[in-house]
Kinemage of the C-alpha trace (Angstrom):
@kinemage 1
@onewidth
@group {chain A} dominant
@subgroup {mainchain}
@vectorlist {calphas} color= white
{ca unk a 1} P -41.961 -26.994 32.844
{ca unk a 2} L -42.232 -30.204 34.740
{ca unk a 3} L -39.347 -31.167 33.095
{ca unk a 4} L -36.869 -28.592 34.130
{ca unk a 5} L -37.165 -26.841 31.235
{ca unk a 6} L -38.687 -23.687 30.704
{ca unk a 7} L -40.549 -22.005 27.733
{ca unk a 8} L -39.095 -18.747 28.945
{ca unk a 9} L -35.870 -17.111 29.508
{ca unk a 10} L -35.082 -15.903 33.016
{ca unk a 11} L -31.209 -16.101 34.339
{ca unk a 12} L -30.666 -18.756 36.703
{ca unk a 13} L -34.963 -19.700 36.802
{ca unk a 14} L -34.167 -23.363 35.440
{ca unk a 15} L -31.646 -23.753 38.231
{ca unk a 16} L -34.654 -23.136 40.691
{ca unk a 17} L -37.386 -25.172 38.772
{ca unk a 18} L -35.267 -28.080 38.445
{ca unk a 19} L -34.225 -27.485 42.835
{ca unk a 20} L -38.032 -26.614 43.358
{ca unk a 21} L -39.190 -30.328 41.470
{ca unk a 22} L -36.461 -32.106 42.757
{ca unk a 23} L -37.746 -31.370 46.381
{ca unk a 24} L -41.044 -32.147 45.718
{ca unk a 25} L -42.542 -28.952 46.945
{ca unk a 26} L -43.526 -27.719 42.951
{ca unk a 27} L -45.691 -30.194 40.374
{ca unk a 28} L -47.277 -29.326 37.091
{ca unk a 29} L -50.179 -30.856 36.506
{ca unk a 30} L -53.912 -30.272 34.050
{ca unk a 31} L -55.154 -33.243 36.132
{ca unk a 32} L -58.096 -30.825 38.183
{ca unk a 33} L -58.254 -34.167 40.912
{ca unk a 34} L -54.683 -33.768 41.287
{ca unk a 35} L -54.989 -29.769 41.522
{ca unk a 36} L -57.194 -30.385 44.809
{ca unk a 37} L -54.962 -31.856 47.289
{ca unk a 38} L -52.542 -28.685 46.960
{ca unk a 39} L -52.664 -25.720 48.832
{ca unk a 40} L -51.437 -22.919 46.290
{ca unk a 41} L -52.714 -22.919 42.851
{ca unk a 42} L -50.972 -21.031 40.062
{ca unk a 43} L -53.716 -20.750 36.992
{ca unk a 44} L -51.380 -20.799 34.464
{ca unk a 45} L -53.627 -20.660 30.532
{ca unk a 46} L -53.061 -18.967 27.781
{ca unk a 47} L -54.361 -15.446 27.277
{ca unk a 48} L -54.162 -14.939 23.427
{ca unk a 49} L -54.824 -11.642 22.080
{ca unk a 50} L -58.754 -11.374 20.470
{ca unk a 51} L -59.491 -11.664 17.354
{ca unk a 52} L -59.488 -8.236 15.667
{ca unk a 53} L -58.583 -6.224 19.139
{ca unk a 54} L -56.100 -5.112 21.274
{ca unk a 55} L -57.032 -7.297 24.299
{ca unk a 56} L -56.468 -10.485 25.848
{ca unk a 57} L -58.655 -13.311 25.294
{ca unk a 58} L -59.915 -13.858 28.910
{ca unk a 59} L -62.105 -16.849 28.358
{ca unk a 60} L -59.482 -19.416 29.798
{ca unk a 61} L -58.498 -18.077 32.479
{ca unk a 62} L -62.227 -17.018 33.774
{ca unk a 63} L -63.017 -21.273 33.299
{ca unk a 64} L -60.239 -21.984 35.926
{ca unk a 65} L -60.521 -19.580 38.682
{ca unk a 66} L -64.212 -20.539 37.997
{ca unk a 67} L -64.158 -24.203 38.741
{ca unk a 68} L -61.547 -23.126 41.284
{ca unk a 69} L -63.932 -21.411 43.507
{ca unk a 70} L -66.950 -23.580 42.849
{ca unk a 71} L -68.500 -23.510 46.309
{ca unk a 72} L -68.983 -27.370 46.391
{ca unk a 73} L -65.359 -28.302 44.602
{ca unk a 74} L -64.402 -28.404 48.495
{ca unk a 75} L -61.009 -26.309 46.600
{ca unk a 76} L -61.200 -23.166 48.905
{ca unk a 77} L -57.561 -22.394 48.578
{ca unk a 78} L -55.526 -19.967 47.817
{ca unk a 79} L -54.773 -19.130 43.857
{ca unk a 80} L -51.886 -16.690 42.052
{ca unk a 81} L -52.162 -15.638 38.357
{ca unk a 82} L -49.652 -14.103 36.143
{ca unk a 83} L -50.110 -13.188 32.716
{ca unk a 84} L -48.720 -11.715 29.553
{ca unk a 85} L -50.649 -9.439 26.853
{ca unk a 86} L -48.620 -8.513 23.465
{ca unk a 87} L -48.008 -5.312 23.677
């Protein structure tokens, strides 16, 4: 997505990434370091369905908000989460 390009459809949402990154005020990033300096995080991992069930494979998403609130990560922000489970 930091591209401008989206792995989604959603009428007229590539319009607003590519606004949204042109102003600056959205970045993609996996870099944690670079993570810290903002003051929204959206946790954005996959959530694959288990093995064998009909549930989402939490494990990812439980190892960011996890280092996210680490007391001494000094991160203490605010976080939003979205996800998608196959129906």
């Amino acid at each position: 997505m930091a591209t401008g390009r989206a792995p989604f459809f959603e009428p007229e949402f590539e319009e607003l990434l590519t606004t949204s990154l042109g102003s600056g005020r959205l970045r993609f990033s996996s870099d944690l370091a670079e993570a810290a300096g903002c003051q929204i995080h959206f946790v954005c991992v996959g959530t694959p369905q288990k093995r064998g069930e009909y549930a989402a494979d939490l494990q990812y998403v439980e190892v960011a908000v996890e280092w996210a609130l680490t007391p001494d990560s000094g991160h203490g922000l605010d976080y939003a989460t979205s996800g998608t489970v196959a129906a």
